[in-house]
C-alpha positions in Angstrom: -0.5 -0.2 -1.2 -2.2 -4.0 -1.3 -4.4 -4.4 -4.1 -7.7 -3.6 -3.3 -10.7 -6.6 -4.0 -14.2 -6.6 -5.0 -15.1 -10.0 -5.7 -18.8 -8.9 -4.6 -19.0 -6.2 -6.8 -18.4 -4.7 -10.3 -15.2 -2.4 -9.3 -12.5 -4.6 -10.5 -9.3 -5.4 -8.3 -6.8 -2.5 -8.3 -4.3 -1.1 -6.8 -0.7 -3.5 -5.9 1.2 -0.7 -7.8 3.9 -2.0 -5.8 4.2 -5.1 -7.0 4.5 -3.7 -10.7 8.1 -4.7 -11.8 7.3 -1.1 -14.1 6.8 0.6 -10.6 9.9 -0.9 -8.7 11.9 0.1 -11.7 10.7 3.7 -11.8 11.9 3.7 -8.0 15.6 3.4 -8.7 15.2 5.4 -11.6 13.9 8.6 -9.4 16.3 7.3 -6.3 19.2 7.4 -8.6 18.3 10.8 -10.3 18.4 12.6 -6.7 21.5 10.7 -6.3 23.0 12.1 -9.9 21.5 15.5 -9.6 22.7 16.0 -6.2 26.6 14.2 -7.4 26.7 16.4 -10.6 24.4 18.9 -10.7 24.1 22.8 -9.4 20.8 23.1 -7.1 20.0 26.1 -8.5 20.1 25.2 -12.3 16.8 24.1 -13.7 17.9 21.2 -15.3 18.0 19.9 -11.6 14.7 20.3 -10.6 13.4 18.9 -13.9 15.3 15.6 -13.9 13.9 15.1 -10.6 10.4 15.9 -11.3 10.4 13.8 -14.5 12.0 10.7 -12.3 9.0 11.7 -9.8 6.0 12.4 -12.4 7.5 8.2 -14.2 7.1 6.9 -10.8 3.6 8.3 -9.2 1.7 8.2 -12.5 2.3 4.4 -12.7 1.0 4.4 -8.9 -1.8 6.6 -9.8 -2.8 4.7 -12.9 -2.9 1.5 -11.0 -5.0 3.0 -8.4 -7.8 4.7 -11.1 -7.3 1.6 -12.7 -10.2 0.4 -10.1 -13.3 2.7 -11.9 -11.2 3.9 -15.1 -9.2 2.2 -17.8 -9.1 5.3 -20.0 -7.4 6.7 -17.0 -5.4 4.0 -15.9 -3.9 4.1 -19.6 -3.5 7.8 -20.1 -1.3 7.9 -16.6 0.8 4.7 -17.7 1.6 6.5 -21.1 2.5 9.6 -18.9 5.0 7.9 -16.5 6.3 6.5 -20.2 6.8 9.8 -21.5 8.0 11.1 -18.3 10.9 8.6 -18.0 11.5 9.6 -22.2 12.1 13.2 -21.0 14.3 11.8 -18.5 16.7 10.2 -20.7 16.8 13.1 -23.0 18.4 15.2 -20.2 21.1 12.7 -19.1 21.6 12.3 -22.9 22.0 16.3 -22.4 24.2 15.7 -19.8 26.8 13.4 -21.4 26.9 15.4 -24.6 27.0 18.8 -23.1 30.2 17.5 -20.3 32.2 15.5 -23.6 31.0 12.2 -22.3 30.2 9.2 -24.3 26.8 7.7 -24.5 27.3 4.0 -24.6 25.8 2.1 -27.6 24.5 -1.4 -26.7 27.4 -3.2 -27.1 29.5 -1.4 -24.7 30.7 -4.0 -21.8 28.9 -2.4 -19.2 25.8 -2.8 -20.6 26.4 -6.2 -20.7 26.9 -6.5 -17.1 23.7 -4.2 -16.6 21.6 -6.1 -18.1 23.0 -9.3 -15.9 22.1 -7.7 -13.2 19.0 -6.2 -14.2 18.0 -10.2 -14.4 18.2 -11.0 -10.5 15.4 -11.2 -8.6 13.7 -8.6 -6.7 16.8 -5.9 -8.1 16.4 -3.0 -6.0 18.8 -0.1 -5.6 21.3 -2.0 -3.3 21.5 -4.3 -6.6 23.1 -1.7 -8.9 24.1 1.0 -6.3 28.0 0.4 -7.7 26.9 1.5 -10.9 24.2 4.7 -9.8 26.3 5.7 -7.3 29.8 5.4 -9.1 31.9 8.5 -8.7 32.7 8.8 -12.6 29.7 11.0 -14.2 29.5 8.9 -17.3 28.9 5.5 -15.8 26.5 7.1 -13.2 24.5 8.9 -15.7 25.1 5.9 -18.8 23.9 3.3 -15.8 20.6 5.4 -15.8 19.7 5.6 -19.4 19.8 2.4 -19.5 18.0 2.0 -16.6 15.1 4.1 -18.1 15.2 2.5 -21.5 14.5 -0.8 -19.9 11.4 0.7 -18.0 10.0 2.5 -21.0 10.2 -0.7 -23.1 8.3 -2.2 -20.2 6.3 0.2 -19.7 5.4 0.0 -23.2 4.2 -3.7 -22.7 2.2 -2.9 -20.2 0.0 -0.2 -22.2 -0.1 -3.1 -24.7 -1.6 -5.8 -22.1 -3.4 -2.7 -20.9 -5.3 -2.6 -24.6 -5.4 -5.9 -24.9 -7.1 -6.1 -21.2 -9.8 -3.4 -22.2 -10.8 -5.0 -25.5 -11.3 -8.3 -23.9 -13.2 -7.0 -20.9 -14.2 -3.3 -21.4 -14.2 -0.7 -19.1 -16.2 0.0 -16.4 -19.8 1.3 -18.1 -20.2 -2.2 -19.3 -19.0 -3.9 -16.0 -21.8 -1.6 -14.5 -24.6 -2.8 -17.0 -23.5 -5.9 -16.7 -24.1 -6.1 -13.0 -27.3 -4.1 -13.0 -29.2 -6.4 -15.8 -28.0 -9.7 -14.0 -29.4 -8.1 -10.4 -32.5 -7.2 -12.1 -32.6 -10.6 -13.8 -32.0 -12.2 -10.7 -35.2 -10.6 -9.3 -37.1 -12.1 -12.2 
């Protein structure tokens, strides 16, 4: 979805969720979770479906908070801290995963990280980009290559609800965008 102008009005600009690096992220993330739960999973187990919801709820609740952003920052917030949360709940069950299957969880200087985070630097990553890793046929780089993956777009994700604050403080929200706009009209009449 293109971001959506106003430049006549008081509704600011909103929308361009995907061009959020947050948003791009939070596409891999749920792409690789169908590709994990699918791999490594039981269909009928609940932990399935709720990996893939929580992938799913990270990813549309950053689309949704860019598109309410347009008439409310309260929302646009509440829905950024959600997809945050969502991808938290995420992590916790591949977390499950590797403890509950004798795998180990990877601590940060573990040399794949390393490379991870190489790759996580080249422009416009997609899925394609670290496909070896999601996609690899060992469980405990697949799902390791995922936390990771989520813990970069939480800590992201947590920036942006920063700049989010930081945004509303400086400019408000949209109750005193519409004042705003109504005294200068009626000033201009004057």
């Amino acid at each position: 979805m293109p971001t959506t102008k106003n430049k006549d009005g008081f509704i600011p600009s909103h929308g361009g969720y995907m061009n959020l690096i947050t948003y791009q992220k939070s596409e891999i993330i749920f792409d690789g979770t169908v590709y994990f739960c699918n791999r490594f999973l039981n269909k009928r187990d609940r932990t399935f479906d709720q990996m893939v919801q929580a992938a799913r709820s990270g990813k549309q609740n950053i689309a949704e908070a860019s598109m309410a952003s347009a008439t409310s920052k309260e929302t646009e917030i509440k829905l950024t801290n959600v997809a945050r949360a969502s991808l938290v709940e995420l992590q916790l069950d591949y977390q499950d995963f590797l403890r509950t299957h004798k795998l180990t969880l990877w601590t940060i200087d573990h040399r794949l990280i390393a490379r991870l985070r190489e790759l996580n630097k080249t422009p416009n990553a997609n899925y394609e980009t670290f496909k070896k890793a999601i996609e690899n046929p060992d469980p405990e780089i697949c799902a390791n290559t995922m936390i990771n993956f989520i813990k970069i777009t939480t800590y992201l994700l947590a920036r942006q609800l920063k700049s989010l604050e930081t945004a509303f403080l400086n400019e408000g929200g949209l109750r005193e965008k519409m004042t705003k706009a109504r005294l200068d009209k009626r000033n201009k009449k004057q």
